[in-house]
C-alpha positions as CSV (number, residue, x, y, z in Angstrom):
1,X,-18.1,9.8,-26.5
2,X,-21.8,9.9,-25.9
3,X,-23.8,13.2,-24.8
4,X,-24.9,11.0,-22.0
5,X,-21.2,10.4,-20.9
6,X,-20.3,14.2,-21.5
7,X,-23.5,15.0,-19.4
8,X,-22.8,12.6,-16.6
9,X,-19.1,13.9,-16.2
10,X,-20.0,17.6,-16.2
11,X,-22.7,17.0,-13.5
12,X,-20.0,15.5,-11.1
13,X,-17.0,17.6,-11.4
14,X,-19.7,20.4,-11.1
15,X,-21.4,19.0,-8.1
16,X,-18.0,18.5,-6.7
17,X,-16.5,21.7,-6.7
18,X,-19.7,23.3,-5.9
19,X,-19.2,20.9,-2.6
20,X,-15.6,21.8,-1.9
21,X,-15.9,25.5,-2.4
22,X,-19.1,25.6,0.2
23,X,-17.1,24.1,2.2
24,X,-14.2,26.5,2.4
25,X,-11.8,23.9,1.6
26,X,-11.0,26.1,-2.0
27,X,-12.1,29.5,-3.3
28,X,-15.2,30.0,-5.9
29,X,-12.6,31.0,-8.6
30,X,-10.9,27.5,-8.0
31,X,-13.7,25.7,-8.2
32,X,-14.7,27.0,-11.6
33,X,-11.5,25.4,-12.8
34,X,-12.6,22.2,-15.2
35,X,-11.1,18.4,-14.1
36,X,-9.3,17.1,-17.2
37,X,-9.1,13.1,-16.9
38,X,-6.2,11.4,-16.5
39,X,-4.4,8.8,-18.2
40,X,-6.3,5.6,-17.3
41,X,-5.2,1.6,-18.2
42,X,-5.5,-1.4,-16.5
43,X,-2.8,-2.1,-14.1
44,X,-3.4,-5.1,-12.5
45,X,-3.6,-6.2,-9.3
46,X,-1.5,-6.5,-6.5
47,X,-3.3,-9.7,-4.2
48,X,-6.6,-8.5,-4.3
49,X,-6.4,-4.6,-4.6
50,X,-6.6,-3.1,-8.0
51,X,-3.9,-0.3,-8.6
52,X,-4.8,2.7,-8.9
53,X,-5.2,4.0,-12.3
54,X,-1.8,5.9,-12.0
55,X,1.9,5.6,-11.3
56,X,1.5,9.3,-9.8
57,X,-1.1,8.8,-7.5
58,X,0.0,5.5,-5.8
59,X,3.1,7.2,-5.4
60,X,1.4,10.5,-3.6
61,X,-0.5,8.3,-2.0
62,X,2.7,5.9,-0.7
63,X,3.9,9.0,0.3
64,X,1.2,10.0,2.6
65,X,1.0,6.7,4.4
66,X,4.5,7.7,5.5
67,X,3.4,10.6,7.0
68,X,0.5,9.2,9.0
69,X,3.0,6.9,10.1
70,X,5.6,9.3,10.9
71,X,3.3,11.3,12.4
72,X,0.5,9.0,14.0
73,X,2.2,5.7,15.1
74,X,6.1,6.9,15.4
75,X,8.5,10.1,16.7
76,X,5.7,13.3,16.3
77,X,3.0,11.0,18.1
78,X,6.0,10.6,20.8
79,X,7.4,13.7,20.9
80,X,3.6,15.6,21.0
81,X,3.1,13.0,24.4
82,X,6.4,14.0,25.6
83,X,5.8,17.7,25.1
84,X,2.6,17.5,26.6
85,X,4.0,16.1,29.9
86,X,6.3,18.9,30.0
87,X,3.7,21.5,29.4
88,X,1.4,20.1,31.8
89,X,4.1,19.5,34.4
90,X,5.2,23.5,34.2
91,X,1.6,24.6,35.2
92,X,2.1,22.9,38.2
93,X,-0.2,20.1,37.3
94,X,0.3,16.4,39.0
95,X,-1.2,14.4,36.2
96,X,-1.6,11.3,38.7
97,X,-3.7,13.4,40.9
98,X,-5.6,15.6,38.9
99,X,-7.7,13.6,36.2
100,X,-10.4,15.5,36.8
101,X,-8.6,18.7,35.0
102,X,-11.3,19.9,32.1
103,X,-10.5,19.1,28.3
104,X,-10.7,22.5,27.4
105,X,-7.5,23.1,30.3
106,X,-5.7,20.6,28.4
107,X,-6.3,22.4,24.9
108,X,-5.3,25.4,26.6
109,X,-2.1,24.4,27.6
110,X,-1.5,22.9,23.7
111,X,-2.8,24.8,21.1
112,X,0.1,27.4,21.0
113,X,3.0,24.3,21.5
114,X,4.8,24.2,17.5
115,X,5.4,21.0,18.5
116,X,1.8,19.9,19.8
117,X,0.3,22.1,16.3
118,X,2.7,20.2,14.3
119,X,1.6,17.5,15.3
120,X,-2.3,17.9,14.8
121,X,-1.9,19.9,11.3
122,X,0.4,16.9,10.0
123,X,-2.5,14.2,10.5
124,X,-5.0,16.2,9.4
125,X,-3.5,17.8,6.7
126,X,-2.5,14.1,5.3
127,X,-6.2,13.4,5.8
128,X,-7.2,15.9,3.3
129,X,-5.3,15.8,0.9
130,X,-5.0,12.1,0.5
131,X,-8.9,12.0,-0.1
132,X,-8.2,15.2,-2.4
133,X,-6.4,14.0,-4.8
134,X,-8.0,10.2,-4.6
135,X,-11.4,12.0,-4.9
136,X,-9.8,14.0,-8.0
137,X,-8.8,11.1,-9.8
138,X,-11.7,9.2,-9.7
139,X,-14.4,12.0,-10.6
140,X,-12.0,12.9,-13.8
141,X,-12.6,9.6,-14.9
142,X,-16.2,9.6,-13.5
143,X,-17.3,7.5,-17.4
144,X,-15.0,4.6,-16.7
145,X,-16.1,4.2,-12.9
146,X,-19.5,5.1,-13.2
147,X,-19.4,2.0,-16.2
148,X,-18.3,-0.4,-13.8
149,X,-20.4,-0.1,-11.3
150,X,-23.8,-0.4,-13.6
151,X,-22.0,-3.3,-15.3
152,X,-21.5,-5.0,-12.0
153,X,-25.1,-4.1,-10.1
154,X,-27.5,-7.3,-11.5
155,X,-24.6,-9.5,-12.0
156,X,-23.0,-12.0,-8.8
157,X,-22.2,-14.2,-7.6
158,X,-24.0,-12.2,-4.6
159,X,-26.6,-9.7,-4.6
160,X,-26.8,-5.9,-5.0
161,X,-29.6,-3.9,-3.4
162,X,-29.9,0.2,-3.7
163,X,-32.7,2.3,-1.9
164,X,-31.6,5.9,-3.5
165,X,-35.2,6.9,-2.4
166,X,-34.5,6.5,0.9
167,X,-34.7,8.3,4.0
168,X,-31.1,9.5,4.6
169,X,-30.7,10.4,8.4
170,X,-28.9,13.8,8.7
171,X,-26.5,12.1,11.0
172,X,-25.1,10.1,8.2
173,X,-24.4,13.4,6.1
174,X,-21.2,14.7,7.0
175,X,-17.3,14.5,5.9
176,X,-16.4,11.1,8.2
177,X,-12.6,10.9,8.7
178,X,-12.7,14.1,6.4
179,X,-13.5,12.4,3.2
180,X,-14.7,14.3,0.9
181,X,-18.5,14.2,0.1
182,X,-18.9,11.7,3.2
183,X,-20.4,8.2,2.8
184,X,-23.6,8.9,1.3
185,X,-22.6,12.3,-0.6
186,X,-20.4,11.0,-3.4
187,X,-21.1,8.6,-6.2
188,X,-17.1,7.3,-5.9
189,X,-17.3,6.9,-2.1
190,X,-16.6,3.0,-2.0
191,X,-13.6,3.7,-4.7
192,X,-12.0,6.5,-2.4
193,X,-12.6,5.0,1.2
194,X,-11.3,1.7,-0.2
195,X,-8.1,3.3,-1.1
196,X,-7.6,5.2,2.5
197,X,-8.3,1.8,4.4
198,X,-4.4,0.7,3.0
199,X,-2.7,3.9,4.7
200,X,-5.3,3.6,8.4
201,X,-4.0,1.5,11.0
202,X,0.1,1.7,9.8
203,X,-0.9,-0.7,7.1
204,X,-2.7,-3.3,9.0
205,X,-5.2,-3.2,6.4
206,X,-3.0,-4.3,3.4
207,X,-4.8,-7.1,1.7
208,X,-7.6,-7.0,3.7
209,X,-5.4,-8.5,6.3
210,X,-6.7,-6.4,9.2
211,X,-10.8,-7.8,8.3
212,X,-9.5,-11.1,7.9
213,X,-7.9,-11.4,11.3
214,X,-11.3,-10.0,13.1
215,X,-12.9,-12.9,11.3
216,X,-11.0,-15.4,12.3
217,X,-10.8,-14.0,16.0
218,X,-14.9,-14.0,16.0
219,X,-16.5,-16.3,18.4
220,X,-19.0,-18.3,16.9
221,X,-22.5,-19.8,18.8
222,X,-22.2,-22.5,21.2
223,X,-23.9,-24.8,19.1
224,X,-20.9,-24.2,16.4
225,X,-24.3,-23.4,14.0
226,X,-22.6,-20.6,11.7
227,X,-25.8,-20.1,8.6
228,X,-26.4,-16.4,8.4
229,X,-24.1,-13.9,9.2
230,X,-24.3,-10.2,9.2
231,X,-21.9,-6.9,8.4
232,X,-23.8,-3.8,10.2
233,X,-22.0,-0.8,8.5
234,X,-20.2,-2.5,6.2
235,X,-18.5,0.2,3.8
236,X,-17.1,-1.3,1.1
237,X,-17.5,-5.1,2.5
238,X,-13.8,-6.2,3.9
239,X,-15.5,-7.4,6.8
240,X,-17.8,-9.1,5.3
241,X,-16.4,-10.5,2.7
242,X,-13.6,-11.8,5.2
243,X,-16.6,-13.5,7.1
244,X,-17.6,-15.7,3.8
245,X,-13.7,-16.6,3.5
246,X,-13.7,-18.2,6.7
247,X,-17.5,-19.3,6.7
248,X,-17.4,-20.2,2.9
249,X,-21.1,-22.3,3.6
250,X,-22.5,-18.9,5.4
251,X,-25.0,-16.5,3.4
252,X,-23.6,-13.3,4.4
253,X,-24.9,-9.9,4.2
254,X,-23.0,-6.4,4.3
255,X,-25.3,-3.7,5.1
256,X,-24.6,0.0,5.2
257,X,-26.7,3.7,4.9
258,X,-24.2,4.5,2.1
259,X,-25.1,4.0,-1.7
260,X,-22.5,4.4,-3.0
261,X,-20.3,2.2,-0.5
262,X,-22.1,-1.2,-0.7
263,X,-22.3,-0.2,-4.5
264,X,-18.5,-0.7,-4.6
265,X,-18.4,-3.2,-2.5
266,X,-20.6,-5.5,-4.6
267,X,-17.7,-4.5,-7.8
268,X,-15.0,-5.9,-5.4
269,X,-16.7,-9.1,-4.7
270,X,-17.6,-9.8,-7.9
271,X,-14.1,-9.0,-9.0
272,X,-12.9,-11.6,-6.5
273,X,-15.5,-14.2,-6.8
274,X,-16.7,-13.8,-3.4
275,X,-20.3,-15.0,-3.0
276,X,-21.8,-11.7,-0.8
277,X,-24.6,-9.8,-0.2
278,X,-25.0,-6.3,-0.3
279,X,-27.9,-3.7,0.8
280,X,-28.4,0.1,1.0
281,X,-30.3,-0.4,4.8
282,X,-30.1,1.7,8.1
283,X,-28.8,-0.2,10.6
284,X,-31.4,0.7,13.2
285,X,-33.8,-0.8,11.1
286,X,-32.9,-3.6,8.6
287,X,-35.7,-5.1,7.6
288,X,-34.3,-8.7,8.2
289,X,-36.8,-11.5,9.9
290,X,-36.6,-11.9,13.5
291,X,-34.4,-14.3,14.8
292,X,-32.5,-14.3,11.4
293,X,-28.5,-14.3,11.9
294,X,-26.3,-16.4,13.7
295,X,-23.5,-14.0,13.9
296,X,-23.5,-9.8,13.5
297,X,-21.2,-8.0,13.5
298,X,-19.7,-4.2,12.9
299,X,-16.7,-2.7,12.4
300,X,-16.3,0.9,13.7
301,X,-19.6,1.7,13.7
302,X,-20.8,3.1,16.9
303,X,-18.6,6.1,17.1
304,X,-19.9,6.8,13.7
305,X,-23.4,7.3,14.7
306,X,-25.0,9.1,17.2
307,X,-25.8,7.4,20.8
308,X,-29.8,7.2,20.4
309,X,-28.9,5.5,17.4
310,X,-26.7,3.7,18.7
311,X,-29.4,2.2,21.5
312,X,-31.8,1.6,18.3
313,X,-29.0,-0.4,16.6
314,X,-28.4,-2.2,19.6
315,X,-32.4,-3.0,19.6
316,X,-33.0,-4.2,16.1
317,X,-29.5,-6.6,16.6
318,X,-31.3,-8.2,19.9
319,X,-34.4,-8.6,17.6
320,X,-32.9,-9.9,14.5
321,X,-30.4,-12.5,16.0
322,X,-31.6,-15.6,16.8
323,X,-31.2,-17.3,20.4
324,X,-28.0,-18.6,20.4
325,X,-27.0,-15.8,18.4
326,X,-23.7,-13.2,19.0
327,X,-22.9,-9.7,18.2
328,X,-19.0,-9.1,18.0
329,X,-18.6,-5.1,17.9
330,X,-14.9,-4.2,17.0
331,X,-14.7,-0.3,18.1
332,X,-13.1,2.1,20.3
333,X,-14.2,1.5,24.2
334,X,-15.1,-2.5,22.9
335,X,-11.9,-3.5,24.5
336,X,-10.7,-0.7,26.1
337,X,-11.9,2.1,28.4
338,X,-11.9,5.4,27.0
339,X,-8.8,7.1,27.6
340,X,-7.8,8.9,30.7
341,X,-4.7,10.2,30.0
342,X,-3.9,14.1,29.0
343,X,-2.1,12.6,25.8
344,X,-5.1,10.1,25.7
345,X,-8.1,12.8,26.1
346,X,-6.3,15.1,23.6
347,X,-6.2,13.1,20.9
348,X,-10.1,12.3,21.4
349,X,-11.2,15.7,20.9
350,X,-8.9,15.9,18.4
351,X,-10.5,13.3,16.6
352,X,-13.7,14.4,17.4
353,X,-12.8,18.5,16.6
354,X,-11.3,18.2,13.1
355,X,-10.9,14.6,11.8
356,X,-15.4,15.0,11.5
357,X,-15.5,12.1,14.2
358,X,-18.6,14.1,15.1
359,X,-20.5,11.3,17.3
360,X,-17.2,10.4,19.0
361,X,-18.1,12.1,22.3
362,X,-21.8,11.0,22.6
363,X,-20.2,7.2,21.9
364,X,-17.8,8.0,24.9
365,X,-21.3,8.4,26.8
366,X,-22.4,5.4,26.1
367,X,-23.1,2.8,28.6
368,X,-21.9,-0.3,26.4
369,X,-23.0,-3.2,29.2
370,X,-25.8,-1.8,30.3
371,X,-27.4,-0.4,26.8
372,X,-27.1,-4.1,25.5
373,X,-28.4,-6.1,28.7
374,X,-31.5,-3.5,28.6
375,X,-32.1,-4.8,24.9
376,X,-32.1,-8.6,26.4
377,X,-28.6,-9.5,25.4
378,X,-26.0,-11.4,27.7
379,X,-22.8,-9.3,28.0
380,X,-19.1,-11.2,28.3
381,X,-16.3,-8.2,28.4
382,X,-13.4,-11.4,28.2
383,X,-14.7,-12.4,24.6
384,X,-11.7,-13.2,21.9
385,X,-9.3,-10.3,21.0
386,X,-9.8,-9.0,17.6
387,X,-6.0,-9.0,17.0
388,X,-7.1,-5.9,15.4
389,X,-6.3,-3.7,18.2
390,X,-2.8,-3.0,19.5
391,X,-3.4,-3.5,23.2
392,X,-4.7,-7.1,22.6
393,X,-7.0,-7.3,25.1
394,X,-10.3,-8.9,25.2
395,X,-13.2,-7.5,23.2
396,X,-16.5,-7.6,24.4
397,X,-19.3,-10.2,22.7
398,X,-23.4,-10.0,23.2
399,X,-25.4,-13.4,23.4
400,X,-28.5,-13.7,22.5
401,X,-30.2,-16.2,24.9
């Protein structure tokens, strides 16, 4: 093994515990504690998802995605709703009549419930550690990784473009969803989030299947003119990459803020032969030609980013589609109003509290319609469902014209 190698791996597992025990998450003691690398070989594939590099770990993490389940989608989700109502209908409070009755009420009424707590500590719990131990075994085997992604950045088919000298805004800096070392903050970020997207959404995401169905729900322009197409906040590229499957003759482009994410996301393509683009870029200011794309879109984005950026992103997509052009936003409050429910309103600040969904209440501000018509776009709130969402109701589209 080369000094460089030893070098690079002591660096990380330093800088990582260093970042968990600031954190509080483990004590400085723990933290001094040295990660020994696991046992790593090639597993194959299952469709287009690498395993993961052990037995044990796909099993924790099989294991996890039952919980969410259990805990997110099926009976605790239920039971917390049901609890809730019981709580709420005790204090005297007629839920059809008093929607106006403060968040912080609502919390007051929970946060001593077992059942309500069990409910929240479950999720959140299964949030940390499933990026724990993913986190773990990637930075123990921080050579092999680290290998593969230099291997992979000046080789395509599609193109890689990192801007570590960048400005990073500080809004981008934080623990999103409560992964460890954010989006920006770890060099194994694609690697990690990647993995998490097969246990979100009770496994809609299994194969990409999730991306590929927003793909094929998108609108396209009136003209049926489908030559540039781009991925704002891309991640690790499942949207995008679904784009090029259905627009094979497209150039697309899958931009994010995060390094280390489009990094990743340019491995997976080239492991899957998938002709994409990739580039470190803000979103608020991508240094595309005016008039460029056809199509743009963004997956989850908004609530990820703070609502001036929000109107800035909204901005440079007006400038950089051309006329003719579409924006198809899949988020939360893109085909649905923001919930106005106890159960509803709960789980926002939840989300918002302790799953580091820290812009989620300054997206809930946001004027959607109005924000995008001020920027010159023409708003339809009846465009195609994503099939993404459960409710399958229409998702809002912006027209350039």
């Amino acid at each position: 093994m080369s000094k460089l190698e030893l070098n690079r791996r002591s660096l990380f597992a330093g800088t990582a515990a260093v970042s968990l025990a600031s954190s509080g998450l483990i004590s400085r003691a723990d933290a001094a504690v040295a990660v020994t690398p696991d046992a790593v070989a090639p597993r194959g594939k299952r469709g287009i998802f690498r395993r993961l590099p052990n037995l044990n770990l796909e099993s924790y993490q099989d294991f996890l995605r039952g919980v969410r389940q259990w805990s997110n989608f099926y009976g605790l989700a239920a039971a917390c709703e049901e609890r809730m109502a019981e709580i709420l209908k005790k204090e005297g409070i007629d839920t059809a009549h008093d929607a106006d009755l403060k968040l912080d009420h609502i919390i007051a009424f929970s946060e001593k419930d077992p059942i309500i707590t069990l409910y929240g500590r479950a999720w959140l719990d299964g949030q940390y550690y499933k990026f724990l131990t993913l986190r773990d075994a990637f930075h123990a085997n921080a050579d092999l990784y680290l290998s593969e992604m230099e291997a992979n950045d000046k080789v395509g088919p599609g193109s890689l473009e990192l801007n570590p000298t960048m400005h990073i805004p500080e809004y981008t800096k934080h623990e999103i969803h409560t992964q460890l070392g954010g989006y920006v903050g770890d060099p194994f970020a694609g690697y990690i989030y990647l993995y998490d997207t097969l246990i979100l959404n009770d496994g809609a995401n299994e194969q990409d299947t999730g991306f590929l169905t927003i793909a094929n729900a998108s609108p396209v322009p009136k003209d049926g003119k489908v030559r540039r197409i781009h991925d704002l906040g891309t991640g690790v590229g499942q949207l995008a990459t679904s784009l090029k499957r259905r627009f094979p003759e497209a150039e697309v482009w899958g931009t994010d803020i995060g390094g280390p994410m489009v990094r990743y996301a340019h491995v997976r393509a080239n492991d899957n032969n998938w002709n994409v683009n990739f580039a470190q870029r803000l979103a608020e200011d991508t240094k595309f030609p005016d008039n460029h794309f056809d199509i743009i879109t963004s997956m989850q984005m908004h609530h990820e980013v703070t609502a001036e950026a929000t109107k800035a992103i909204f901005k440079e997509i007006a400038r950089t589609l051309r006329p003719g052009g579409l924006y198809y936003p899949i988020d939360t409050r893109t085909s649905s109003a923001t919930a106005k429910d106890f159960f509803g309103r709960f789980n926002g600040y939840l989300t918002y509290r302790w799953n580091h969904e820290d812009w989620w209440m300054e997206w809930e501000s946001v004027d959607i319609k109005k924000e995008l018509t001020a920027v010159g776009l023409k708003v339809d709130e009846n465009g195609p469902s994503s099939g993404f969402s459960r409710n399958g109701r229409p998702n809002l589209v912006a027209y350039k014209v």
